[in-house]
C-alpha positions in Angstrom: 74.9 88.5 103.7 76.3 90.2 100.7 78.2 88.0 97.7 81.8 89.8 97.6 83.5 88.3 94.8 87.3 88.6 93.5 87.8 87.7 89.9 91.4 87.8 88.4 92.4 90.4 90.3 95.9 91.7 90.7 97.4 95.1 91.4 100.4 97.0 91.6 102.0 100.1 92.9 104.8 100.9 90.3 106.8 97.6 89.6 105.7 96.2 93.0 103.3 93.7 92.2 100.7 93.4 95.5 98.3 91.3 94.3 98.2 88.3 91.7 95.4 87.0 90.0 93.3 86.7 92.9 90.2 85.0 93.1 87.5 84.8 95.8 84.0 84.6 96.7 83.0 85.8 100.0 79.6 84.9 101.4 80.0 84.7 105.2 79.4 87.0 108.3 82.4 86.8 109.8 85.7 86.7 107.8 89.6 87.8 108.8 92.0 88.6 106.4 95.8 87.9 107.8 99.6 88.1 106.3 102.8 89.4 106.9 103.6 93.0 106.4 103.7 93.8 103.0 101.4 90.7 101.6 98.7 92.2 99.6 96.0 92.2 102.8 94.7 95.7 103.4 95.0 96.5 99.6 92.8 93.6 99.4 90.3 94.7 101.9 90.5 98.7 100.3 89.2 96.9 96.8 86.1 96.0 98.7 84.5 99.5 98.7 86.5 100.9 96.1 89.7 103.2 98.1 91.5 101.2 95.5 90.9 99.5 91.8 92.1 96.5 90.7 94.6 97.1 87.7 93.3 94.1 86.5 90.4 91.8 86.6 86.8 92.8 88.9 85.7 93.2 92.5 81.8 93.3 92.9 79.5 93.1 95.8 76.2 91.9 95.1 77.0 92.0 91.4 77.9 95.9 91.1 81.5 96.2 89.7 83.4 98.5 92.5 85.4 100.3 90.0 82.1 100.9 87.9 80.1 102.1 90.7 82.0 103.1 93.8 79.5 105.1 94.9 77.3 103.1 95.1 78.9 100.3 96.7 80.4 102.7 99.3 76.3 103.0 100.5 76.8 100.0 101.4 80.2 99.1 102.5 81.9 101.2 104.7 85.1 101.2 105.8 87.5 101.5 109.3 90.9 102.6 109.3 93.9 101.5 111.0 94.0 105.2 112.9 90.7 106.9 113.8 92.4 110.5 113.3 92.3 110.0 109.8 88.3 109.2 109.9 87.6 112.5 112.1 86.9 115.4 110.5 84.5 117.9 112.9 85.4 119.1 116.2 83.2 117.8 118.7 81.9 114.2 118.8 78.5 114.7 118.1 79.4 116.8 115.2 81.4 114.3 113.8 79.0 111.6 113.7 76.5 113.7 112.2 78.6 114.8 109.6 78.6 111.2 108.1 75.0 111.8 107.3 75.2 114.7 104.9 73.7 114.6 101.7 71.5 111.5 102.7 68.5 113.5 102.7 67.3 112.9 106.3 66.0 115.6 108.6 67.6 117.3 111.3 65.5 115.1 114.0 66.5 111.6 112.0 70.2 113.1 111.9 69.6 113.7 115.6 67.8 110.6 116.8 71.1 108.6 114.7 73.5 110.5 116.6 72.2 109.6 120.0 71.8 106.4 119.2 75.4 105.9 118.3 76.6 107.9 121.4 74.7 105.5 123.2 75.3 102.3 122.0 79.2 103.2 122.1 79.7 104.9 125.8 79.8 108.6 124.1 77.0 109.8 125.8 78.3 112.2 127.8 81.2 113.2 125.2 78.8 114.4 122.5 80.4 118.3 123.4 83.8 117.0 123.6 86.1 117.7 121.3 87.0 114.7 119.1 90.4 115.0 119.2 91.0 115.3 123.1 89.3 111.3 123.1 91.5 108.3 124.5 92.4 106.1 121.6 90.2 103.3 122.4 86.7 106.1 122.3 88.4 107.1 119.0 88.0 104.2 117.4 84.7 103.6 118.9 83.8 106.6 117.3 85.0 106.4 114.0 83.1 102.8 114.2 80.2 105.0 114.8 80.9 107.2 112.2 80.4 104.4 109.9 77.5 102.3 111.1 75.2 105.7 111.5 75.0 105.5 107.9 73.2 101.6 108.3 75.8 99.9 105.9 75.2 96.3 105.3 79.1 95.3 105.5 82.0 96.5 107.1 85.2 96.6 106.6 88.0 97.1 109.3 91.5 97.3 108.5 93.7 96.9 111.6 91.1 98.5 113.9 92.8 97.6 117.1 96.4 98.4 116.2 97.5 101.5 117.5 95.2 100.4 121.2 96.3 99.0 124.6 94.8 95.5 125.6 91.8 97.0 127.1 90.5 99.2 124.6 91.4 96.3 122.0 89.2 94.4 123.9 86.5 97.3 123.6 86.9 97.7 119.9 86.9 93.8 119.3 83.8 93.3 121.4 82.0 96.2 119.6 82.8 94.6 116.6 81.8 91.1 117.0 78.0 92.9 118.5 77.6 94.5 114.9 74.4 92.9 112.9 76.4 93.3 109.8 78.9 91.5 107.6 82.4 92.1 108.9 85.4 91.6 107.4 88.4 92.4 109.4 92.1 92.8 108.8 94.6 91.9 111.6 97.2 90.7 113.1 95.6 89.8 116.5 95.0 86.7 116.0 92.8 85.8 119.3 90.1 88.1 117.8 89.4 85.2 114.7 88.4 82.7 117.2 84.9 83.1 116.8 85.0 84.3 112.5 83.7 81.3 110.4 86.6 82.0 107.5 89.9 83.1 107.4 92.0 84.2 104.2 95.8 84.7 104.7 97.5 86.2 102.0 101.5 85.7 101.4 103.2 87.9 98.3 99.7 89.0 96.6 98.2 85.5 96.7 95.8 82.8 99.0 98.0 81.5 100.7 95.2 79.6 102.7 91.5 80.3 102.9 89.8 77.7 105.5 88.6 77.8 109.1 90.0 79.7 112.2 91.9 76.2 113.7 93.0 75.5 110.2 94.4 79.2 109.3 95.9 80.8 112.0 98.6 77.4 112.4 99.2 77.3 108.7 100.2 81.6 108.6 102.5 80.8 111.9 104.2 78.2 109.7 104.7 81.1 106.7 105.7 83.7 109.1 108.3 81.6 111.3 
């Protein structure tokens, strides 16, 4: 697993201080990240891969200082948004997954091989023509999970990924999630989906609020939040 470590680390967005002097050293396979609306979480979760800098302080993975060497980390972090329409860029499915893989450098039948293997392994077999778009919102998501593991990262990072979908495709999602061989860190607010995470971090007004197992965290944020 990859060493994600916090060190000082606050931010703000004009006078709105979101984070404060965080610090935190993640080592596990499976974390959440929970908090009220407004607490600091995704803004925490963004710093991983570099979508945002701390103002102050360092976030490294592995030692390599995110706002030093974004690219780099982004190789190998990627990242899952909230809604998939802002992940898909290409009109068909297919298209889309293969345009994650530009400028890596592999050949047209590596590109290919990747492709089918993520149409596969996510139910998008027969969609691969399809245009992206005209996809429920549960085979969206799947595929802009797709999108992001064809490029073999070694964490992931999912910031409300099951949101914006019904029960079922939740489900879906949350299922193809806790299948990946990677690190995942996940941002939510459905709690059922920590059961089986080995840490949770809930964050209240830009600090740790708690940081401890599943049975220990999820009671002590329903005691912030009511």
């Amino acid at each position: 697993m990859s060493e994600i470590v916090f060190s000082s680390v606050s931010h703000h967005f004009g006078d709105r201080k979101v984070l404060r002097g965080i610090n935190l050293r993640i080592t596990e396979r499976r974390v959440g990240i929970i908090g009220a609306n407004g607490s600091g979480k995704s803004t925490l979760a963004r710093m991983i891969n570099g979508l945002l800098t701390p103002a102050s302080g360092t976030v490294t993975v592995d030692g390599v200082d995110v706002a030093r060497k974004g690219a780099q980390v982004r190789r190998k972090v990627g990242f899952v948004f909230t809604d998939p329409d802002t992940q898909i860029v290409m009109p068909t499915v297919a298209e889309d997954l293969a345009f994650s893989l530009r400028r890596t450098g592999l050949s047209k039948q590596e590109i290919a091989a990747r492709v089918e293997e993520m149409l596969v392994r996510f139910g998008l077999h027969e969609h691969g023509d399809h245009p992206s778009h005209l996809l429920s919102g549960g085979q969206k998501q799947l595929l802009a999970i797709g999108a992001v593991l064809i490029r073999r990262p070694e964490v992931i990072i999912a910031d409300e990924p099951t949101t914006l979908l019904d029960l079922r495709n939740a489900r879906v999602v949350a299922d193809a999630l806790d299948a990946m061989d990677q690190q995942v860190i996940v941002v939510t607010h459905q709690l059922a989906l920590l059961d089986s995470f080995e840490r949770v971090i809930v964050i209240d007004d830009g600090l740790v609020a708690f940081d401890g197992t599943p049975a220990a965290a999820v009671p002590a944020y329903r005691e912030l939040v009511e």
